[in-house]
N, C-alpha and C positions, 0 to 999 in steps of 0.2 A: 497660692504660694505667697509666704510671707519674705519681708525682709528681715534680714538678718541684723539684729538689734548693733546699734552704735556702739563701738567698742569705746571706750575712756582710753586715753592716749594716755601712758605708762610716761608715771613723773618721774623729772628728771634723780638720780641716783645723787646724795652729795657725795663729796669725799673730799675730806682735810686733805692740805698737803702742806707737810714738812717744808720749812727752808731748804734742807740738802736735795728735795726733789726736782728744784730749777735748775741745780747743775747737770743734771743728769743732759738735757739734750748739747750742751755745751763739751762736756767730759766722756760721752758716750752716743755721741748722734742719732740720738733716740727722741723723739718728738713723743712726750710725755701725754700732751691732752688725746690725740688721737689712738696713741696706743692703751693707752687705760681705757677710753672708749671700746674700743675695738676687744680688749682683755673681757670687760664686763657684760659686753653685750647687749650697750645704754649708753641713753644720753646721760652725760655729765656734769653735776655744776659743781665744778673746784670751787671749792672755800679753801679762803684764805683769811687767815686767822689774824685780826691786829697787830700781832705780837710779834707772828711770825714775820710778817712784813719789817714790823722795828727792826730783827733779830737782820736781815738780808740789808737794810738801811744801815746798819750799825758796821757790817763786815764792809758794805760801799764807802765808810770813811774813815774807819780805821785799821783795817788790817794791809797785808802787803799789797804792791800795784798789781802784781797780778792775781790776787783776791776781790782786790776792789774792784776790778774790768769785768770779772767771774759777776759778781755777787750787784753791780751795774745790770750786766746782760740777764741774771735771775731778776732781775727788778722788772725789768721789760716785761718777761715771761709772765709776771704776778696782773700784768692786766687784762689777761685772760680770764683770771679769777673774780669770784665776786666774794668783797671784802666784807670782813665778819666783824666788829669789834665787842670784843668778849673782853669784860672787865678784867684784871686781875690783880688780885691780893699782892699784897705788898712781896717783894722775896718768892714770889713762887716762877720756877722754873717754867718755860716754855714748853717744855716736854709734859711737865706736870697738866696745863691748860691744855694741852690738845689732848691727851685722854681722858681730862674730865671735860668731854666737850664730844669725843668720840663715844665713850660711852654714854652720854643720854642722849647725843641724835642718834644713836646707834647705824653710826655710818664709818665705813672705812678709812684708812690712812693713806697717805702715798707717804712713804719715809724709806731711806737705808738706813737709821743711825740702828744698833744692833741693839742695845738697850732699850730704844723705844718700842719696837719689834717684839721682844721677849714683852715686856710690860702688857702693849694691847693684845697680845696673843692670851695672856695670863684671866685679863678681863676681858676677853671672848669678841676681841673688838677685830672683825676684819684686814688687812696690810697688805697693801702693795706695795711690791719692792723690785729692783731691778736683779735678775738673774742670770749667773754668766757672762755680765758685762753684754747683754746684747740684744734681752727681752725684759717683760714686766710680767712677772706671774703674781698669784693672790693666795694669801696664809688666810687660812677660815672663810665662812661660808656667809653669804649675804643674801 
């Protein structure tokens, strides 16, 4: 009787996440890293995009106090993430850099914004989004 050969421990999943994805356990008491977990059925390594991080730094000092207390406590959230910093062209959109960035690690989104959703749905890019204000369910297949 033989043993049963050494399985390879299943790497971890990445998955970008959007700025508007740090408000969600603030705005919707929903704890983001465990429940994507838990959604996918795998470990996790949230990346977090350079940019995106400027974009959640930028809402922390200029927009209204209770934007900037919001977008403080998303900053917190962000050190869970492991930070990416991905070059970007002069003018190009934040939205733009995460799906050119999804689609060649061909790895999923976490985002609500509805336009970006449409887009990586369009380029076959996986998206996780919050549902009914109370879950996280997934558009395409991984």
């Amino acid at each position: 009787m033989s043993c049963p050969p050494a399985t390879k421990p299943r790497e971890k999943l990445k998955v970008i996440m959007d700025s508007n994805a740090f408000f969600v356990p603030l705005k919707l008491k929903i704890d983001i890293f465990e429940e994507t977990s838990r959604l996918l059925n795998r470990n996790v390594d949230f990346i977090l995009l350079s940019h995106v991080k400027a974009e959640l730094e930028l809402l922390a000092r200029r927009d209204s106090l209770k934007t900037r207390r919001e977008a403080a406590y998303a900053l917190k959230l962000t050190e869970k993430c492991r930070l990416v910093a991905v070059d970007k062209a002069e003018g190009s959109a934040t939205d733009d850099v995460i799906a050119q960035v999804a689609e060649a690690w061909k790895c999923p989104v976490f985002t609500n914004d509805r336009q970006l959703r449409s887009r990586l749905k369009h380029i076959r890019v996986p998206v996780i989004y919050v549902r009914q204000k109370s879950r996280l369910d997934i558009d395409g297949l991984i």
